[in-house]
Backbone as CSV, one residue per row, in Angstrom:
resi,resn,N_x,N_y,N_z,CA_x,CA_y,CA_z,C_x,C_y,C_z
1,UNK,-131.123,-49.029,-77.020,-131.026,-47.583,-76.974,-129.833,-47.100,-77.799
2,UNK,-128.559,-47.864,-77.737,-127.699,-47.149,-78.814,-127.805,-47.254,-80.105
3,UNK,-128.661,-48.452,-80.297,-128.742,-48.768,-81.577,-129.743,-47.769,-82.181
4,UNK,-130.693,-47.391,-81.616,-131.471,-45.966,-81.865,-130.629,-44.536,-81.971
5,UNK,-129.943,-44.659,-81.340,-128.951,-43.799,-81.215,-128.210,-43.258,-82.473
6,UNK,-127.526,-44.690,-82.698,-126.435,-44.796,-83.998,-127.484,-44.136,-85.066
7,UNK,-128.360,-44.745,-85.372,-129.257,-44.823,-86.360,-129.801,-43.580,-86.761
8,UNK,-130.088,-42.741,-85.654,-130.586,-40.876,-85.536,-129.417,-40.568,-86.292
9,UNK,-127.968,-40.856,-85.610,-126.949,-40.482,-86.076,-126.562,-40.182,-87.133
10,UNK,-126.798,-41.635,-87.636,-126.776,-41.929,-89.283,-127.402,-40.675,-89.698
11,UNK,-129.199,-41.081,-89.644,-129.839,-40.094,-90.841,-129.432,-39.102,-90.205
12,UNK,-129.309,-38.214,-89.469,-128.910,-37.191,-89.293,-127.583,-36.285,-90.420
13,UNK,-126.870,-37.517,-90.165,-125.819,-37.398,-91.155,-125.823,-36.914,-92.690
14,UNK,-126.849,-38.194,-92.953,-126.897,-38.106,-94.536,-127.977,-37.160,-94.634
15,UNK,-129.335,-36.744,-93.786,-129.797,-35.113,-94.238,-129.075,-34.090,-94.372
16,UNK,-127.623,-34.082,-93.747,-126.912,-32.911,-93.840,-126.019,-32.928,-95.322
17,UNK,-126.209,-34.416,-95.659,-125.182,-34.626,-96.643,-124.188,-34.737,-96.903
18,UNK,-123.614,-34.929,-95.450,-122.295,-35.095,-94.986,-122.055,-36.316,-94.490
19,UNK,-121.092,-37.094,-94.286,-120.879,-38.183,-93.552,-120.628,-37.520,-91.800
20,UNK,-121.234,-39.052,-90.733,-120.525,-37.866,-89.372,-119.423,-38.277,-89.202
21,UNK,-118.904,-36.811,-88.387,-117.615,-36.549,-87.974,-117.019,-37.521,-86.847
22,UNK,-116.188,-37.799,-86.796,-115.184,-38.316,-85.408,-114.260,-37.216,-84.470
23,UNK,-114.422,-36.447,-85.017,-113.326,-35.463,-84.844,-114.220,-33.904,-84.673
24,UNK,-114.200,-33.291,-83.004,-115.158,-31.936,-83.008,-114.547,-30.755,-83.659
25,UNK,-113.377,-31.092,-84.136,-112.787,-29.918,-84.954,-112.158,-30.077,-86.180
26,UNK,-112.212,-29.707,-87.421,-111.204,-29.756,-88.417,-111.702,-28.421,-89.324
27,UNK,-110.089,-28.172,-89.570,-109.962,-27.012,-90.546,-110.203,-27.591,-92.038
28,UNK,-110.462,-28.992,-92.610,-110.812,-29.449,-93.868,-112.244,-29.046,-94.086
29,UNK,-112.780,-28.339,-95.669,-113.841,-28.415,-96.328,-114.289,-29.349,-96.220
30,UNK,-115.693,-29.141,-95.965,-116.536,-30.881,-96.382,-116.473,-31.159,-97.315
31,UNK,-116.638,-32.985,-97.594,-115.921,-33.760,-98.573,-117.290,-32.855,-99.859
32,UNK,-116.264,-32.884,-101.173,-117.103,-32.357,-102.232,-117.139,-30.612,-102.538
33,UNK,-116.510,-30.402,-100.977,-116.250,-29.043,-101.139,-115.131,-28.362,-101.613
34,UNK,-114.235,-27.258,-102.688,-112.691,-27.294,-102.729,-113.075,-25.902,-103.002
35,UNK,-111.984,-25.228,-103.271,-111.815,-23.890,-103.379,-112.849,-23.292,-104.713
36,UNK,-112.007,-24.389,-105.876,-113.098,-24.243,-107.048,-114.167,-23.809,-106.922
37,UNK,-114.668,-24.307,-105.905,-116.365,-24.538,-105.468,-116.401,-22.613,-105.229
38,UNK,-115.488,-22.199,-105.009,-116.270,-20.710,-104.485,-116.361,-19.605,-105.204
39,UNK,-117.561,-18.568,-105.733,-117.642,-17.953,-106.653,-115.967,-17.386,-106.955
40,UNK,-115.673,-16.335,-107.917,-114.652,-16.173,-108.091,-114.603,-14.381,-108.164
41,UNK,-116.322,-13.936,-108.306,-116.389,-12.472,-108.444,-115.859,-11.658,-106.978
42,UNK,-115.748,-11.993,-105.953,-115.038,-11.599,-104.495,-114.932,-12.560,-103.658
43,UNK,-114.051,-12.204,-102.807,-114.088,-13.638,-101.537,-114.960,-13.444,-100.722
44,UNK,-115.925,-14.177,-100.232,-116.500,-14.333,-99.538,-117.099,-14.223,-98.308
45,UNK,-115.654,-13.804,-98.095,-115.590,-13.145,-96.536,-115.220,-13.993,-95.461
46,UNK,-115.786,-13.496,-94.021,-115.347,-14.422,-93.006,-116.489,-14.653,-92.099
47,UNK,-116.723,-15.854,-91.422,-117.255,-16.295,-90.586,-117.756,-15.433,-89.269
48,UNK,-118.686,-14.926,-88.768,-118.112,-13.887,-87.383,-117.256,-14.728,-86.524
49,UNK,-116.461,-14.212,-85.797,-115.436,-14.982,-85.100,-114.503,-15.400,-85.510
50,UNK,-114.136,-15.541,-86.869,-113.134,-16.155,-87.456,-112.119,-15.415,-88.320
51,UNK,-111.387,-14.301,-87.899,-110.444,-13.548,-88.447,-110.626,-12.635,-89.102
52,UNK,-109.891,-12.331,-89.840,-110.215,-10.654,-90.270,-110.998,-10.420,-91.403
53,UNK,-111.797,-9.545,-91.492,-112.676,-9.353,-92.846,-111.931,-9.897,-93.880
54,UNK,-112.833,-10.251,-95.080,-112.298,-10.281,-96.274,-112.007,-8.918,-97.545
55,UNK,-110.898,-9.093,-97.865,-111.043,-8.021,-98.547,-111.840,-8.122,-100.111
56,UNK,-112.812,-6.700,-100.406,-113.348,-6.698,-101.259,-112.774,-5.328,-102.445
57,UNK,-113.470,-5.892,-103.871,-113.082,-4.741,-104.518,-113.876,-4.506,-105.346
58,UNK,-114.664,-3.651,-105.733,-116.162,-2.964,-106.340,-115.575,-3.382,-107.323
59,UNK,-116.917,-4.036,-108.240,-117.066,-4.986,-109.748,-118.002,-3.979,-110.029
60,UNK,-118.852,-3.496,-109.823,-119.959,-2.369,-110.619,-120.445,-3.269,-111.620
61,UNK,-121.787,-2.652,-111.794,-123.157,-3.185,-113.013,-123.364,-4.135,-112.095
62,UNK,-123.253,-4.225,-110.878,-124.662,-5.362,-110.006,-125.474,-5.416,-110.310
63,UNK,-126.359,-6.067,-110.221,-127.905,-6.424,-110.307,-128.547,-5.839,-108.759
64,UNK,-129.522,-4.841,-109.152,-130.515,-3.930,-107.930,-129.164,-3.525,-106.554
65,UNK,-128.185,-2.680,-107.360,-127.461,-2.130,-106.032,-127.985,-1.208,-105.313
66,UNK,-127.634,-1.361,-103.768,-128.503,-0.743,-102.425,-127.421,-0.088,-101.400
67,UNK,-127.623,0.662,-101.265,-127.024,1.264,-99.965,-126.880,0.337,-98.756
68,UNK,-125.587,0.121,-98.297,-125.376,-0.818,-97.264,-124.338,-0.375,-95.884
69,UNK,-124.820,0.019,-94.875,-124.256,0.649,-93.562,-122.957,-0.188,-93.924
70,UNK,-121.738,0.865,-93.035,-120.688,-0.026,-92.269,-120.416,0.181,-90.957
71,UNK,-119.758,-0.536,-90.733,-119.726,-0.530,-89.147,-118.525,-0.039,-88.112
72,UNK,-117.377,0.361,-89.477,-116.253,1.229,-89.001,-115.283,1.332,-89.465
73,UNK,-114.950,2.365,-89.841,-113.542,2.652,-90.655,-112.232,3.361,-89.668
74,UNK,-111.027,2.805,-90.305,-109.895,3.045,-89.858,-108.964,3.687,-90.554
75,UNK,-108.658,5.087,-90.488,-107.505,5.540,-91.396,-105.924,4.968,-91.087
76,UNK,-105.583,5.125,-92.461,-104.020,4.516,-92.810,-103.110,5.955,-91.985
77,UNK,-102.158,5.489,-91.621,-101.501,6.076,-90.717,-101.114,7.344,-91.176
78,UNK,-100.923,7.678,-92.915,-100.347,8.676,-93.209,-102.348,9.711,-93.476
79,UNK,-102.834,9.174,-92.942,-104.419,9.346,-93.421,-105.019,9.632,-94.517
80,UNK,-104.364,9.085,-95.370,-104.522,9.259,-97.230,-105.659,7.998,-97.713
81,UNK,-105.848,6.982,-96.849,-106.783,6.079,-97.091,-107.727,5.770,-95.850
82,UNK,-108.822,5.115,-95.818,-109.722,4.362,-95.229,-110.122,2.621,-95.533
83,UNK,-109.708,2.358,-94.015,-110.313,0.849,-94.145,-111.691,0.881,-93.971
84,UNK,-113.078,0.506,-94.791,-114.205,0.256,-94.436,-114.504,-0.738,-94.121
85,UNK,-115.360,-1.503,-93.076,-115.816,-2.462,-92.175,-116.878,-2.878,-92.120
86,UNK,-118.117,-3.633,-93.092,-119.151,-3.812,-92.989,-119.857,-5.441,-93.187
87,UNK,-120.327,-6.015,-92.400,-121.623,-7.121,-92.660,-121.958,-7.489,-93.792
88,UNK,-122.374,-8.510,-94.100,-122.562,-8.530,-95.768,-123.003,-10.048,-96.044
89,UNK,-123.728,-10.357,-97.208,-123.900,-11.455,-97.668,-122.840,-12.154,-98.189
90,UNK,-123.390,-13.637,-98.670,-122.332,-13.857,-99.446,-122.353,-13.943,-101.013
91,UNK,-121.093,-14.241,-101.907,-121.257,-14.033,-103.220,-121.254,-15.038,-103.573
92,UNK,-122.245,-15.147,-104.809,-122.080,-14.040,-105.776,-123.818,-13.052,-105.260
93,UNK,-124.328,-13.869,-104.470,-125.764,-12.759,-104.174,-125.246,-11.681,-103.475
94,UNK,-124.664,-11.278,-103.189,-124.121,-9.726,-102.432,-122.698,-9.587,-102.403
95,UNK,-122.410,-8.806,-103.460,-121.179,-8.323,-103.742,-120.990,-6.676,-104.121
96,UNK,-119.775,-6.157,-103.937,-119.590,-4.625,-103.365,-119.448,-4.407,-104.790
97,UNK,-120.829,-3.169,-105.222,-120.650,-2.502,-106.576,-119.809,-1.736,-106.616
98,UNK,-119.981,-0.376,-105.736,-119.212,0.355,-105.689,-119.130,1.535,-104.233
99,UNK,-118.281,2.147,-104.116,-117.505,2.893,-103.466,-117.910,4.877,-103.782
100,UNK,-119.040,5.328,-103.256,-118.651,6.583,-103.013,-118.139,7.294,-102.051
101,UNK,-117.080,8.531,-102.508,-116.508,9.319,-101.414,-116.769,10.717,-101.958
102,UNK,-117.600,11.619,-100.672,-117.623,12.741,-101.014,-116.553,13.553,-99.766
103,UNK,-115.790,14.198,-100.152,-115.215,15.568,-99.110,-115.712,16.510,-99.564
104,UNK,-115.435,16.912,-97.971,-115.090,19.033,-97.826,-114.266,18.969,-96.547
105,UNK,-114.456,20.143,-96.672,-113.296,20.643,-95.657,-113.609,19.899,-93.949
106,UNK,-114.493,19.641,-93.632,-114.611,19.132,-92.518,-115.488,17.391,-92.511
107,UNK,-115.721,16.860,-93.401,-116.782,16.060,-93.446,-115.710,15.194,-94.484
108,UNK,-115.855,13.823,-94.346,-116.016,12.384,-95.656,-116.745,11.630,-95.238
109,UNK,-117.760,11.577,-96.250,-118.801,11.212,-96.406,-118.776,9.533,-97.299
110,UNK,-118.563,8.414,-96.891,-118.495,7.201,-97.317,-119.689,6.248,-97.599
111,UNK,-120.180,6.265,-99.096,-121.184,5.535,-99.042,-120.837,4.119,-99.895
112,UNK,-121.283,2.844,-99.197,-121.425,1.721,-100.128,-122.618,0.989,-100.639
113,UNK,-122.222,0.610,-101.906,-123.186,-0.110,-102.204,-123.034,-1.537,-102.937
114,UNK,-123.796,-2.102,-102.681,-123.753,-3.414,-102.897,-124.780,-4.290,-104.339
115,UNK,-124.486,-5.232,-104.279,-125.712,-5.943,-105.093,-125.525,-7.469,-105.894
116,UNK,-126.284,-7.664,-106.208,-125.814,-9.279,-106.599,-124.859,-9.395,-108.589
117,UNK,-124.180,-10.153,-107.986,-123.131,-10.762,-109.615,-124.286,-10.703,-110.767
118,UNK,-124.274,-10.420,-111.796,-124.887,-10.330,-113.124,-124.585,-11.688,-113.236
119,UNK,-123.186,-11.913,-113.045,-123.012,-13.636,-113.986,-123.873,-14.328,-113.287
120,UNK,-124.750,-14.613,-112.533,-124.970,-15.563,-111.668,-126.459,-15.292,-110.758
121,UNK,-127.571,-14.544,-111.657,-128.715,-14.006,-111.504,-129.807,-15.041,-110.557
122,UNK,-129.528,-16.282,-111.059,-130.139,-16.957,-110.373,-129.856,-18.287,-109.348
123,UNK,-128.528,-17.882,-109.075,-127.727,-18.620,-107.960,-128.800,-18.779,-106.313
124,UNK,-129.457,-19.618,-105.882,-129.613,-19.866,-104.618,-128.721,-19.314,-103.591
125,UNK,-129.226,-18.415,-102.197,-128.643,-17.317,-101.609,-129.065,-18.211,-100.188
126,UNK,-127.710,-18.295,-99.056,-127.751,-18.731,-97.794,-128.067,-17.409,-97.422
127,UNK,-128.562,-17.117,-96.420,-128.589,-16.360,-95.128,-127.888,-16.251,-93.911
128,UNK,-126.213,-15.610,-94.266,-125.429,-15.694,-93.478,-124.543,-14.824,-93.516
129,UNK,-124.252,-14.161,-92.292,-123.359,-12.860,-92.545,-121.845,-12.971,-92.597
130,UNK,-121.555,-12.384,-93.138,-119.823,-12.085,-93.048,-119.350,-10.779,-93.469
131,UNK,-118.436,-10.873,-92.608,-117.958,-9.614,-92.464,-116.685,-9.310,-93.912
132,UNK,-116.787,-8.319,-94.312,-115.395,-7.559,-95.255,-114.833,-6.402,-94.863
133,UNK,-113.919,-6.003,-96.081,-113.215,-4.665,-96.162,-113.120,-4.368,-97.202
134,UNK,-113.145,-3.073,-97.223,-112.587,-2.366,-98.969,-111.772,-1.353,-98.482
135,UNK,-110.582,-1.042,-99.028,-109.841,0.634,-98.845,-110.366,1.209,-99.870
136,UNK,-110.282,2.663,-99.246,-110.746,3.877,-100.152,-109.990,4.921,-100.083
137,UNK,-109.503,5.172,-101.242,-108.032,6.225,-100.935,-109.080,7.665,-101.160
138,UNK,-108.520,8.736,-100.591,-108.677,9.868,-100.288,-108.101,10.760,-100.974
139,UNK,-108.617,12.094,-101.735,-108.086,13.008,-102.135,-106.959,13.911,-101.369
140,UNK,-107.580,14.007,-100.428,-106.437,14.990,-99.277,-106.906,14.286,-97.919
141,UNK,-105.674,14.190,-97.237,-105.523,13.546,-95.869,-106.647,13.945,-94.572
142,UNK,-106.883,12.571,-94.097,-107.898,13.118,-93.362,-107.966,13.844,-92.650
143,UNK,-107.148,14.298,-91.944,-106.691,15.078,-90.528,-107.778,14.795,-89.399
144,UNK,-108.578,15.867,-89.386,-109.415,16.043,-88.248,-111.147,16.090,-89.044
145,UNK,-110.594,16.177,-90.087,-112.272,15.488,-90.256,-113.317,14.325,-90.424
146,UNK,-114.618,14.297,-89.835,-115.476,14.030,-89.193,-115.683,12.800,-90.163
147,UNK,-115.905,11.599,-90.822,-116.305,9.745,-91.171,-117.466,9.969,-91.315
148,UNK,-118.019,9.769,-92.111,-119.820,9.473,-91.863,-120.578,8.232,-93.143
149,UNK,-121.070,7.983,-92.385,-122.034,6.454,-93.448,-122.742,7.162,-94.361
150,UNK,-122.615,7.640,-95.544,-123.722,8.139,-96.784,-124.938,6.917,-96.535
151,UNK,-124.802,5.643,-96.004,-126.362,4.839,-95.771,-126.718,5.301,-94.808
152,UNK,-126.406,5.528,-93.760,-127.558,6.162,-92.959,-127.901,7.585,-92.783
C-alpha cells in the first residue's frame, strides 16, 4: 500500500511538473520559475488573500479594451486623488488601458478599462483573479461628492 502510495505521489508530481514538496509551506518560486519569468507590461497583481493589490498604470492601445467594474475606491486624505480597487486577470492577457474621470459638481464618475498587451497577442491566459490598484488624481477635491463605476 505505500508503495502505491509513493508512486501516485510521484506521478502526481511530475503531471504538475514540479518535483513534490517536503515542506507545506514556502515562500520560493517553483524551480524554473524567477522573476524574469513575469511579463514586464504591469505586475501582476496579488493572490486573493495575499496582501495588498498590485499597483497598476494604464499602457493604452490594448488589444479589444472593455469596461471593467471596481470594487472600491478610497480618497487620499487631502481628497485630490482616488485609490481604485478592482479584480482582474493576469498579464499580459488583462492589463489596465486606461483610466476615465468625468466630474461635476456633485458626481465622479470613474470608468476603467482594460485589455490584453499588443506585445504578446498570443500568450496562453490562466483563469485566475487578482486583485490591483491604480490612483487617479482629480481636478478639484472631492469633498462630498458622490464615486460611481462608469462600468456599471
Amino acid at each position: 500500500m505505500r508503495r502505491f502510495l509513493a508512486i501516485t505521489l510521484l506521478l502526481m508530481a511530475a503531471a504538475c511538473g514540479q518535483p513534490p514538496s517536503t515542506s507545506s509551506s514556502s515562500s520560493a518560486p517553483p524551480p524554473g520559475r524567477h522573476d524574469a519569468d513575469q511579463p514586464t507590461s504591469a505586475p501582476a497583481g496579488t493572490e486573493p488573500g495575499h496582501g495588498s493589490p498590485a499597483p497598476q498604470t494604464p499602457m493604452g492601445h490594448t488589444l479589444n479594451p472593455r469596461k471593467i467594474a471596481w470594487t472600491s475606491v478610497t480618497p487620499s486624505a487631502d481628497g485630490r486623488s482616488l485609490a481604485v480597487v478592482w479584480w482582474s486577470g493576469v498579464a499580459p492577457c488583462t492589463v489596465l488601458d486606461r483610466v476615465e474621470v468625468e466630474e461635476s459638481a456633485t458626481r465622479v464618475t470613474v470608468t476603467l478599462y482594460e485589455g490584453r498587451d499588443p506585445r504578446h497577442p498570443d500568450t496562453a491566459c490562466i483563469d485566475i483573479a487578482l486583485e490591483k490598484t491604480t490612483t487617479v488624481r482629480l481636478a478639484a477635491p472631492l469633498d462630498s461628492r458622490e464615486v460611481v463605476d462608469g462600468a456599471k
